[in-house]
PyMOL commands that place a pseudoatom at each C-alpha (Angstrom):
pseudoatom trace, name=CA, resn=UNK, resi=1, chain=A, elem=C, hetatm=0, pos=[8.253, 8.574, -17.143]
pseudoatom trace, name=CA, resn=UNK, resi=2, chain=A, elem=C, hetatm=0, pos=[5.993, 11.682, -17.675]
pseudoatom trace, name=CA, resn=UNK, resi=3, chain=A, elem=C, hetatm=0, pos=[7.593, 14.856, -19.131]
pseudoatom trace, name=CA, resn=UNK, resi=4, chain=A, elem=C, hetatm=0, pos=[6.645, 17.867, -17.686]
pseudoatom trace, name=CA, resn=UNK, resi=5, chain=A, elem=C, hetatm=0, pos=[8.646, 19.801, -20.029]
pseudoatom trace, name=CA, resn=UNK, resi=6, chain=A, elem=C, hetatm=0, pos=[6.855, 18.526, -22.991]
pseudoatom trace, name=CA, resn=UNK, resi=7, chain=A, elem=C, hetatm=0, pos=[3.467, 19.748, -22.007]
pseudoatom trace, name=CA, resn=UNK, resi=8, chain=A, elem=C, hetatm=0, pos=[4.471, 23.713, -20.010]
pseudoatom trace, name=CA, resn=UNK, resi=9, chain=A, elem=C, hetatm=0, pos=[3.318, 26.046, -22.183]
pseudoatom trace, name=CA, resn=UNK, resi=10, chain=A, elem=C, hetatm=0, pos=[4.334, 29.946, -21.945]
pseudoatom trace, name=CA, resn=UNK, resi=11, chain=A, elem=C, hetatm=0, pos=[1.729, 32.332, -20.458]
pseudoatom trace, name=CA, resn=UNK, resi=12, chain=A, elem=C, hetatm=0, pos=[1.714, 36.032, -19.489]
pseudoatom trace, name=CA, resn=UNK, resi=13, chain=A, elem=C, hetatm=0, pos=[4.503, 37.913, -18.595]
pseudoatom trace, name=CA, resn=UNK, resi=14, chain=A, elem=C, hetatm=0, pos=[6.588, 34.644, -19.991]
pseudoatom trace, name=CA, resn=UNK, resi=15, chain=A, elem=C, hetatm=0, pos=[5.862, 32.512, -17.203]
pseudoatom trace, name=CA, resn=UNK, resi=16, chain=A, elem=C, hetatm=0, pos=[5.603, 28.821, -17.389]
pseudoatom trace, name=CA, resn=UNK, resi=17, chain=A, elem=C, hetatm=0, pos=[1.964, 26.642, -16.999]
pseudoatom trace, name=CA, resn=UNK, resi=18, chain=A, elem=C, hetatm=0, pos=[1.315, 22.856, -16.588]
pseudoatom trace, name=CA, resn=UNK, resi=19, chain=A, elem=C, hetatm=0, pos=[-2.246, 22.556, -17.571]
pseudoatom trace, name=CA, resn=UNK, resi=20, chain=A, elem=C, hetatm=0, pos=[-5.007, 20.482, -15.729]
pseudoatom trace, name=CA, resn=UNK, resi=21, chain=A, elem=C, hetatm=0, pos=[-5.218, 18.497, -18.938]
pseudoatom trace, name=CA, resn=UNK, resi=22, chain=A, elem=C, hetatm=0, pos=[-1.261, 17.373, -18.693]
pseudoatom trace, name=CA, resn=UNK, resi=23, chain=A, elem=C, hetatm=0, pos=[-1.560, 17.076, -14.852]
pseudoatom trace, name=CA, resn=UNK, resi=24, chain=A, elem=C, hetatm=0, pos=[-4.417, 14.324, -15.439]
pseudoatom trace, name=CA, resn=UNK, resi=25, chain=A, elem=C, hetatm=0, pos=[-2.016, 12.592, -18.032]
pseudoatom trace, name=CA, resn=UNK, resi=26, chain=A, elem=C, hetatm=0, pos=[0.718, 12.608, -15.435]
pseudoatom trace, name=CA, resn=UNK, resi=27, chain=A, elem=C, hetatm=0, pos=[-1.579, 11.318, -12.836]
pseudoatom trace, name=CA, resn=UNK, resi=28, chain=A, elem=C, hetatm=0, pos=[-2.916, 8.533, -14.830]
pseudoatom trace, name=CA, resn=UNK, resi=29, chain=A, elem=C, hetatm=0, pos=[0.318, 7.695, -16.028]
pseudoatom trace, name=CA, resn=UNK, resi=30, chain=A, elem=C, hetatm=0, pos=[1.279, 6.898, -12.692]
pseudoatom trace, name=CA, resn=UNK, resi=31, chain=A, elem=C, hetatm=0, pos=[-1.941, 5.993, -11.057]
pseudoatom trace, name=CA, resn=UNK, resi=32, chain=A, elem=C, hetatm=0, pos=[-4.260, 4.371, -13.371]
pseudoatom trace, name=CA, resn=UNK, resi=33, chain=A, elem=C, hetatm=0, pos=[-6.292, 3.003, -10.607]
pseudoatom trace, name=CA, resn=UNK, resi=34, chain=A, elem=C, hetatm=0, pos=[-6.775, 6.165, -8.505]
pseudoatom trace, name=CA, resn=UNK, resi=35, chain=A, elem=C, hetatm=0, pos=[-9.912, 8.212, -8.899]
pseudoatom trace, name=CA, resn=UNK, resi=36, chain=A, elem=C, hetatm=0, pos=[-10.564, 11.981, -9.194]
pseudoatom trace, name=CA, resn=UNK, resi=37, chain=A, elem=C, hetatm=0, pos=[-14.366, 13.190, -7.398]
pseudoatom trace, name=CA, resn=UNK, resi=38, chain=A, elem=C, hetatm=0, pos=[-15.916, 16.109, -8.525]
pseudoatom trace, name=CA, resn=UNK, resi=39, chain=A, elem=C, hetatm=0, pos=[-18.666, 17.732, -6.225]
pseudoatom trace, name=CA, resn=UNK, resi=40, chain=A, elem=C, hetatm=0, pos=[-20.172, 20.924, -7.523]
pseudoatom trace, name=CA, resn=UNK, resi=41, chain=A, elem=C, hetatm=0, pos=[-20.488, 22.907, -3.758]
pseudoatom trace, name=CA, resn=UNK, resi=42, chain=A, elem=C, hetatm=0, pos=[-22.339, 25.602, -5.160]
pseudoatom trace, name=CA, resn=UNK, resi=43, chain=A, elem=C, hetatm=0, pos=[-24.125, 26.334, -8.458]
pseudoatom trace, name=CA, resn=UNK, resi=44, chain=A, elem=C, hetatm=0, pos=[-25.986, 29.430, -9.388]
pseudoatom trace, name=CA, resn=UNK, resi=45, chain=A, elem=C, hetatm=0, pos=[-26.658, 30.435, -12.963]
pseudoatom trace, name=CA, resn=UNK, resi=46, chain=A, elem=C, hetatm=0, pos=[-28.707, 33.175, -12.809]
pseudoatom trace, name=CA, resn=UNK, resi=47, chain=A, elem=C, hetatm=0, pos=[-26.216, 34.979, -10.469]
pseudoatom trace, name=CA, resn=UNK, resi=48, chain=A, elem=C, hetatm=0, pos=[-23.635, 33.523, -12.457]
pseudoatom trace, name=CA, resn=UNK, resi=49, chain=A, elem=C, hetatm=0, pos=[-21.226, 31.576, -10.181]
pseudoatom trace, name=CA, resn=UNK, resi=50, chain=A, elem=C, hetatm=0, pos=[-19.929, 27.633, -9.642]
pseudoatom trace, name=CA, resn=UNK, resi=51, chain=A, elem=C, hetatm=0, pos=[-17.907, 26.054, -6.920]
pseudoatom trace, name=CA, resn=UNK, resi=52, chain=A, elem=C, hetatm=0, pos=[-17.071, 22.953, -7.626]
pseudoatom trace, name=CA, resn=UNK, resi=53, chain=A, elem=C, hetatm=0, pos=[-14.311, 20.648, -5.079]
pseudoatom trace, name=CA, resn=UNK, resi=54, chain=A, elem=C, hetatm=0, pos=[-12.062, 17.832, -6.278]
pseudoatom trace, name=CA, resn=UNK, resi=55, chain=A, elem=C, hetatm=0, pos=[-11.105, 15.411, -4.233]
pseudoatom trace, name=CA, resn=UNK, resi=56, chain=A, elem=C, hetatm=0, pos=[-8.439, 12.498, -5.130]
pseudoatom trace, name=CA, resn=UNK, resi=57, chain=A, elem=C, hetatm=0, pos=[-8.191, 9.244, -3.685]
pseudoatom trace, name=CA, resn=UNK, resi=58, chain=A, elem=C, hetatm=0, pos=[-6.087, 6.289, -3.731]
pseudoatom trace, name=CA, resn=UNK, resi=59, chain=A, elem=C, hetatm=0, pos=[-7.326, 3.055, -5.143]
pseudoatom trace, name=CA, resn=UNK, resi=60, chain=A, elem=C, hetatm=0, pos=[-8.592, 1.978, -1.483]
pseudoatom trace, name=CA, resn=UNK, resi=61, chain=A, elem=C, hetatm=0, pos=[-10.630, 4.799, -1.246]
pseudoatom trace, name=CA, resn=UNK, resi=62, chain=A, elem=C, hetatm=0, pos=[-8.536, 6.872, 0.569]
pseudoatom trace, name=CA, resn=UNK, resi=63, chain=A, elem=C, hetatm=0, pos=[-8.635, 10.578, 0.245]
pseudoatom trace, name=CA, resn=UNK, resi=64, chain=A, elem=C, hetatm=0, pos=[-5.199, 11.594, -0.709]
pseudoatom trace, name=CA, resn=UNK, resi=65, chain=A, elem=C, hetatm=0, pos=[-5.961, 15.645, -1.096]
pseudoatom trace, name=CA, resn=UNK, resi=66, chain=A, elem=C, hetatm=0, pos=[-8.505, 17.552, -2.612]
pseudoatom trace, name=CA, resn=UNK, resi=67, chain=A, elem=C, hetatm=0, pos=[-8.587, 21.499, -4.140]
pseudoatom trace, name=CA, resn=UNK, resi=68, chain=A, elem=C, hetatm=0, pos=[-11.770, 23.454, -4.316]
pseudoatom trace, name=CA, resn=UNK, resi=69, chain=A, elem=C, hetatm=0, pos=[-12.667, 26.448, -6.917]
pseudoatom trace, name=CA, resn=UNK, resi=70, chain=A, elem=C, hetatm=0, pos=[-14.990, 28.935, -7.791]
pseudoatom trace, name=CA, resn=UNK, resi=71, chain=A, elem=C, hetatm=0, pos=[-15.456, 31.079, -10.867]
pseudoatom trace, name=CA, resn=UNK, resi=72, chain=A, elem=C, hetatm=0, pos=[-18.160, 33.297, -12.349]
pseudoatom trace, name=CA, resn=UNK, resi=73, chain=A, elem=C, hetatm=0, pos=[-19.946, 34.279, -15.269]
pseudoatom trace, name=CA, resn=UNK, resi=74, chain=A, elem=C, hetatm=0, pos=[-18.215, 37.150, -15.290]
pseudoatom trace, name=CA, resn=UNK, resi=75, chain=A, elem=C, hetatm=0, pos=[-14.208, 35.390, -15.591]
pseudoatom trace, name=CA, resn=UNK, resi=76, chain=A, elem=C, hetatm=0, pos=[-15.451, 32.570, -17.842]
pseudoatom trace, name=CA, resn=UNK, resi=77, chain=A, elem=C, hetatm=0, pos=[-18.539, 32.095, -19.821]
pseudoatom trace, name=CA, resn=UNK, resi=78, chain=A, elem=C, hetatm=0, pos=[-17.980, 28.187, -19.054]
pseudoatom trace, name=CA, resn=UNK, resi=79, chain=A, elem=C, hetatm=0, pos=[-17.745, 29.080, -15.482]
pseudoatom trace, name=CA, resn=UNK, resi=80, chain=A, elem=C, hetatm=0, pos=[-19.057, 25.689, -14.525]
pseudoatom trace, name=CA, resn=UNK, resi=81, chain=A, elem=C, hetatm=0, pos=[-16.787, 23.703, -16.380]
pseudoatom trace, name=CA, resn=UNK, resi=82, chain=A, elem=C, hetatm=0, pos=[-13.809, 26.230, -15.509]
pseudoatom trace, name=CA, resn=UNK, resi=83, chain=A, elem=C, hetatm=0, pos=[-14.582, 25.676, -11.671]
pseudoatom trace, name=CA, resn=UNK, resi=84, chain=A, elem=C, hetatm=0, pos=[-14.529, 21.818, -12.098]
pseudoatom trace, name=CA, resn=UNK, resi=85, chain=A, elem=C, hetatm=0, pos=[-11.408, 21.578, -13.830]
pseudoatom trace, name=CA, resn=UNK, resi=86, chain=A, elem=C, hetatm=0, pos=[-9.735, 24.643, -11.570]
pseudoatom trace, name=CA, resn=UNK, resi=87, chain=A, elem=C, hetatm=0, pos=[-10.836, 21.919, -8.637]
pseudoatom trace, name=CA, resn=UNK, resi=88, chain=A, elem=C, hetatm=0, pos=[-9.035, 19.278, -10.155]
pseudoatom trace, name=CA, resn=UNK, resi=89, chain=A, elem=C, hetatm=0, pos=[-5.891, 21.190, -10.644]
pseudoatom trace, name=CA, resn=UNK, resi=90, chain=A, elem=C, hetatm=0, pos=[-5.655, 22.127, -7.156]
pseudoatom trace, name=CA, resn=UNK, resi=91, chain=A, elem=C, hetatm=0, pos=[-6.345, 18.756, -6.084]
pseudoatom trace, name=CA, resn=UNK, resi=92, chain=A, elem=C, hetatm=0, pos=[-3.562, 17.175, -8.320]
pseudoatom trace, name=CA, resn=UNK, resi=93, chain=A, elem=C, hetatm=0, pos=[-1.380, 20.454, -7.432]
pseudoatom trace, name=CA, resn=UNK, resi=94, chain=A, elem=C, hetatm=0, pos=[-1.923, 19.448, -3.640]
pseudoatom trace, name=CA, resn=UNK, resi=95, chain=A, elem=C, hetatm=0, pos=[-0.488, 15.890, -4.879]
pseudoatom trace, name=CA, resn=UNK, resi=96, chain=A, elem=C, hetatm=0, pos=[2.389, 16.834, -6.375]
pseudoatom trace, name=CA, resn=UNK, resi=97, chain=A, elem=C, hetatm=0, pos=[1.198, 17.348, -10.196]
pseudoatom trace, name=CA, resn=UNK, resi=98, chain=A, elem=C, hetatm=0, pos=[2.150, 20.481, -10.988]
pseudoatom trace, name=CA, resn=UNK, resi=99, chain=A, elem=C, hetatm=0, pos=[3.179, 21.869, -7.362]
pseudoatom trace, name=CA, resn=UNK, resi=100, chain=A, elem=C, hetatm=0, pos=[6.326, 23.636, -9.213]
pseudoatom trace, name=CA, resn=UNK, resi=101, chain=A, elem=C, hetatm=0, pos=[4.476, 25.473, -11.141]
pseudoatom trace, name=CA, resn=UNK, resi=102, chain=A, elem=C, hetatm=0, pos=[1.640, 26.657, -8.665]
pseudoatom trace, name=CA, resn=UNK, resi=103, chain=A, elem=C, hetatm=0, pos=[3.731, 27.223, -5.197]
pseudoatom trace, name=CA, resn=UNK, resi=104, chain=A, elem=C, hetatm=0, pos=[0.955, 29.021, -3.870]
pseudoatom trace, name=CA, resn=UNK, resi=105, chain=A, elem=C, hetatm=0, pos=[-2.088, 27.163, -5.397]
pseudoatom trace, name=CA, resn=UNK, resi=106, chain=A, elem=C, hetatm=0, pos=[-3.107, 30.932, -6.035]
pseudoatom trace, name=CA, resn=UNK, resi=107, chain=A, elem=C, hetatm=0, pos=[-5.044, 32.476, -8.833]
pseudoatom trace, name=CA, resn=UNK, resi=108, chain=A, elem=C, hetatm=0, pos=[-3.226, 35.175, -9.776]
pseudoatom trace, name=CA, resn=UNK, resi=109, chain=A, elem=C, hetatm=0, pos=[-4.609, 35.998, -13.402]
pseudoatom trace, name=CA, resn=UNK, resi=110, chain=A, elem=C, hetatm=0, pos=[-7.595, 34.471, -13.501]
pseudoatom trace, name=CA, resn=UNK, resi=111, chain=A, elem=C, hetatm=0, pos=[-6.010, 31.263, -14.397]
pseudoatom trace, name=CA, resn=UNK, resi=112, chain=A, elem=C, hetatm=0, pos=[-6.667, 27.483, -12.633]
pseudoatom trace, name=CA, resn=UNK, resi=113, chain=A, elem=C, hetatm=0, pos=[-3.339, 27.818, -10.759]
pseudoatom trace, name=CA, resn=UNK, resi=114, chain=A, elem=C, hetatm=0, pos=[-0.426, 30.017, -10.128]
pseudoatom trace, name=CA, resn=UNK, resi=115, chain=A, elem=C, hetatm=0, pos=[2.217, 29.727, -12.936]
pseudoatom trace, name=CA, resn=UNK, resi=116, chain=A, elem=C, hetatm=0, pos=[5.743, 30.669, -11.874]
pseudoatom trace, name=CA, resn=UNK, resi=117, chain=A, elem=C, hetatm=0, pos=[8.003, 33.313, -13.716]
pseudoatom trace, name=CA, resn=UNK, resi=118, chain=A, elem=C, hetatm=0, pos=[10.329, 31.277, -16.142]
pseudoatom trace, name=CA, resn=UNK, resi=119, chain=A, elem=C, hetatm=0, pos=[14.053, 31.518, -14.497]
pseudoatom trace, name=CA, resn=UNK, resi=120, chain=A, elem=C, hetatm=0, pos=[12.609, 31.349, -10.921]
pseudoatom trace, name=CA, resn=UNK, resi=121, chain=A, elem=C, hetatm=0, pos=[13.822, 28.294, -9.152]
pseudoatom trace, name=CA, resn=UNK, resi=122, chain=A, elem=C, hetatm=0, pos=[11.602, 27.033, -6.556]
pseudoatom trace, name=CA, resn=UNK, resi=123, chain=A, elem=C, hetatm=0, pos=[14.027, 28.500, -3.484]
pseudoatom trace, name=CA, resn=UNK, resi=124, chain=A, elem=C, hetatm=0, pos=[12.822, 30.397, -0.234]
pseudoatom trace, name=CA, resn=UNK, resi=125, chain=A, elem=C, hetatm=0, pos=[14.882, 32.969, 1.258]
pseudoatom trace, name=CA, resn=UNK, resi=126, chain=A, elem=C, hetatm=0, pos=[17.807, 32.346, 3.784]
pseudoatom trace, name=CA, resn=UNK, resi=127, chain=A, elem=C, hetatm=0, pos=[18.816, 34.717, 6.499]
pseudoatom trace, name=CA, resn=UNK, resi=128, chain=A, elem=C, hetatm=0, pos=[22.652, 35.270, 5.331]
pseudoatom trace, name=CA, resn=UNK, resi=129, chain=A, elem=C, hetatm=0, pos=[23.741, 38.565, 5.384]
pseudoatom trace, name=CA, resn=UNK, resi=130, chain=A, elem=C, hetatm=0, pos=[24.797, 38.522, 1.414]
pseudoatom trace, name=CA, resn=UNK, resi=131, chain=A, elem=C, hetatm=0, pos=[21.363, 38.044, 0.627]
pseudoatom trace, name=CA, resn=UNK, resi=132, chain=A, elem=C, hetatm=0, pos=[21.657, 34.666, -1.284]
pseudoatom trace, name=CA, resn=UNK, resi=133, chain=A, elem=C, hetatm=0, pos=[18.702, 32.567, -2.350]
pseudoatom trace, name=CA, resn=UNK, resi=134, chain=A, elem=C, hetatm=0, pos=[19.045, 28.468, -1.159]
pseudoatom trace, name=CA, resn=UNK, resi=135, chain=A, elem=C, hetatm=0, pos=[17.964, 26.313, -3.491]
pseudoatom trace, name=CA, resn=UNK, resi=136, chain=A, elem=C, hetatm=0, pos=[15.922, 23.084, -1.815]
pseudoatom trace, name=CA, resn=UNK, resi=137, chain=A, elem=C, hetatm=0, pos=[16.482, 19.747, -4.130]
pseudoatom trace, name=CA, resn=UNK, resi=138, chain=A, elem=C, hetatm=0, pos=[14.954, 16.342, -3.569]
pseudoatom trace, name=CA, resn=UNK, resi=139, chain=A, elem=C, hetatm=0, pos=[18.047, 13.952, -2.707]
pseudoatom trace, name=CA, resn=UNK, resi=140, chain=A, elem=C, hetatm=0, pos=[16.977, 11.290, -4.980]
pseudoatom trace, name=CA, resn=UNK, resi=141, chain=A, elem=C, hetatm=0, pos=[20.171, 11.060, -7.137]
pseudoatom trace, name=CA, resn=UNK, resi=142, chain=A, elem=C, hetatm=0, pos=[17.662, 10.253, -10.211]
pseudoatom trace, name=CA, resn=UNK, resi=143, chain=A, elem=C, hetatm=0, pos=[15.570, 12.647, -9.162]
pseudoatom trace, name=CA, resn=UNK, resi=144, chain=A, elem=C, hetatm=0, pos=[17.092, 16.000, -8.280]
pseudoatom trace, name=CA, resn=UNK, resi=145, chain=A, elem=C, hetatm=0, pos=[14.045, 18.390, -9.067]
pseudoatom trace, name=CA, resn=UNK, resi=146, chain=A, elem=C, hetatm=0, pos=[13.692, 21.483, -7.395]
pseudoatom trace, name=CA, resn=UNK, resi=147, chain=A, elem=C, hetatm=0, pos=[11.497, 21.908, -4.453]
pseudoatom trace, name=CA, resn=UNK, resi=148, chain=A, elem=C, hetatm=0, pos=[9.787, 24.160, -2.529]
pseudoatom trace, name=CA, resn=UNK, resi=149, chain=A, elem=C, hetatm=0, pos=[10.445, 25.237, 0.880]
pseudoatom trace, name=CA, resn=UNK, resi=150, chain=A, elem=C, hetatm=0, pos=[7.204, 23.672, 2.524]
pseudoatom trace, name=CA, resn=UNK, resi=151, chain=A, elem=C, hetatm=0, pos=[7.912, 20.674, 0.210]
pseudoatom trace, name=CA, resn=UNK, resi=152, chain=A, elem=C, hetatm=0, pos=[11.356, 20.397, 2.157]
pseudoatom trace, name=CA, resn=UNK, resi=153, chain=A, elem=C, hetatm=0, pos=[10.265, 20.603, 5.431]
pseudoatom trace, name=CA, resn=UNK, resi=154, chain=A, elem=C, hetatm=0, pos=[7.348, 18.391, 5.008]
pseudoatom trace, name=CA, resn=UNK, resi=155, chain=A, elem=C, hetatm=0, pos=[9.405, 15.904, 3.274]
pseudoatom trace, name=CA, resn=UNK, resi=156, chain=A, elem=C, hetatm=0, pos=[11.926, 16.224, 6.510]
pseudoatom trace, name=CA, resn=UNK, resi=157, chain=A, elem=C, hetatm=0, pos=[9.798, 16.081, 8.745]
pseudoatom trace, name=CA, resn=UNK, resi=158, chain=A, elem=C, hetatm=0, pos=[8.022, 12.804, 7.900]
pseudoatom trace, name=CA, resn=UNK, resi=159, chain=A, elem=C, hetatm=0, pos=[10.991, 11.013, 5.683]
pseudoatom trace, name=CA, resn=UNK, resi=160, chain=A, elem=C, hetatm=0, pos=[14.291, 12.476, 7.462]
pseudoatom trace, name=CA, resn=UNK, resi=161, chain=A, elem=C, hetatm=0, pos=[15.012, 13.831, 4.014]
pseudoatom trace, name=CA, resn=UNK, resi=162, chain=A, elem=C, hetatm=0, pos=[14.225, 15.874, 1.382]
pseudoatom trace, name=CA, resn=UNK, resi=163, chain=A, elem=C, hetatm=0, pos=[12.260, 14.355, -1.444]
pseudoatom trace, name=CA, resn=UNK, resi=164, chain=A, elem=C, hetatm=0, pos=[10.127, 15.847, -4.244]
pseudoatom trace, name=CA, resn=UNK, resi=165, chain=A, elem=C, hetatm=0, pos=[6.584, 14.860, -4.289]
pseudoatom trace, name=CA, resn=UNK, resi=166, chain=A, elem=C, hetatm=0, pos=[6.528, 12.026, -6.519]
pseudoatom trace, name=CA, resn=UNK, resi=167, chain=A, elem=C, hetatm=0, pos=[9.697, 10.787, -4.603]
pseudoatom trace, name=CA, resn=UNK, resi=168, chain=A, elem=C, hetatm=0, pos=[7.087, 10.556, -1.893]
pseudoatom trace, name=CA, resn=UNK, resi=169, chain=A, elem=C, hetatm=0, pos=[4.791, 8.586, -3.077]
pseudoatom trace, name=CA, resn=UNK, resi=170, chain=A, elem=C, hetatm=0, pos=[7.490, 6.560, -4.011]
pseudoatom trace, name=CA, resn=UNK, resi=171, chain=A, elem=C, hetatm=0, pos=[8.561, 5.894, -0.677]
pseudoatom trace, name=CA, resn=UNK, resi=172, chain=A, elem=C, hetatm=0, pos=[5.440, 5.745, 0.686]
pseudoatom trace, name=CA, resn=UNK, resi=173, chain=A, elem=C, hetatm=0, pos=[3.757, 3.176, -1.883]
pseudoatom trace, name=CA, resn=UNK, resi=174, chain=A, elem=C, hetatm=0, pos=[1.487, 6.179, -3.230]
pseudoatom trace, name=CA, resn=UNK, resi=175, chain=A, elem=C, hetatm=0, pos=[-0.849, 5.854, 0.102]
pseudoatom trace, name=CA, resn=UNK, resi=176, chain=A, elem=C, hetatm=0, pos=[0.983, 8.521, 2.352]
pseudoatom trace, name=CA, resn=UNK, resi=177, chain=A, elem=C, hetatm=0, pos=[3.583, 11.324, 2.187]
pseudoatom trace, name=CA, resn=UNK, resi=178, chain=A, elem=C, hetatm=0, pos=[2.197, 14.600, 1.055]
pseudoatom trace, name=CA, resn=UNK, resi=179, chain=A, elem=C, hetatm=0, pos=[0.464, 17.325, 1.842]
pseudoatom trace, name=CA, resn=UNK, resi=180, chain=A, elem=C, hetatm=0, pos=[-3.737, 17.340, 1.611]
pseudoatom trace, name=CA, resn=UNK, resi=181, chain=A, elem=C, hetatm=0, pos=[-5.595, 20.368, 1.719]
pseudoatom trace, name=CA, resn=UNK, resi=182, chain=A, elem=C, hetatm=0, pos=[-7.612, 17.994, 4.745]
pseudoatom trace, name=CA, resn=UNK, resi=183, chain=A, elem=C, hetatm=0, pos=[-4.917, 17.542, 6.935]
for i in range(1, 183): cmd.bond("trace and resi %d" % i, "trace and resi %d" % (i + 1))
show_as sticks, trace
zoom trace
């Protein structure tokens, strides 16, 4: 079983990062017969910009999600390369590698995905009066990881309970059961 805790590394302001590079390990690990496309969208050196979408699908050919990602000469001096892997990361994000540590699939600091402060459970806010914080868990007993709120209500929604994304594909034999940026 992948662990996610030996590959987060520590970035600014303390917070904690999955890298693309660990997401594909995690990926393959689990599906070494899924693919990952890359499509560059838009190239343009001499203005200095790449967008570049990633889309993964299942080992029928299904497209499972897909994340896309633009950066510039400016950000990156491998701008190309940085907007192919930033595609992937979404992508895999959207599948559930890496979700907890990119809530918002957002780019914050000029980094692939949004990390998310150490200390800071994946919770949403709950309308009580004492202002207290619920925390959203996948119900696997063996499981137990934190969730996030749209990953709870998805997860209702379509299994009648709350599961974590690799849960999901668990229960849904890795063809169905989580979010794509396509649907």
């Amino acid at each position: 079983m992948f662990d996610v805790k030996k590959y987060l590394i520590r970035i600014q302001g303390r917070k904690e990062y999955l890298p693309v590079a660990a997401r594909l390990v995690w990926f393959r690990e689990e599906h070494p017969d899924w693919a990952i496309i890359t499509e560059p969208v838009a190239i343009d050196i001499e203005k200095g910009f790449a967008i570049f979408k990633a889309t993964i699908q299942n080992a029928e050919g299904k497209p499972i999600g897909s994340g896309t990602k633009m950066e510039t000469a400016r950000g990156f001096g491998d701008f190309v390369e940085k907007a192919e892997t930033g595609s992937i990361g979404r992508a895999l994000a959207v599948c559930g590698y890496g979700t907890q540590f990119a809530p918002e699939l957002d780019e914050g600091e000029r980094i692939v995905d949004s990390p998310q402060p150490i200390g800071k459970p994946a919770y949403s806010e709950v309308g009580s009066k004492s202002g207290q914080t619920e925390k959203f868990q996948c119900s696997n007993e063996d499981c137990a990881r934190d969730i996030t709120k749209g990953q709870y209500e998805y997860s209702q929604k379509t299994f009648g309970q709350p599961l974590c994304p690799s849960c999901q594909r668990q229960r849904s034999g890795g063809s169905k059961g989580f979010l794509s940026l396509n649907e």
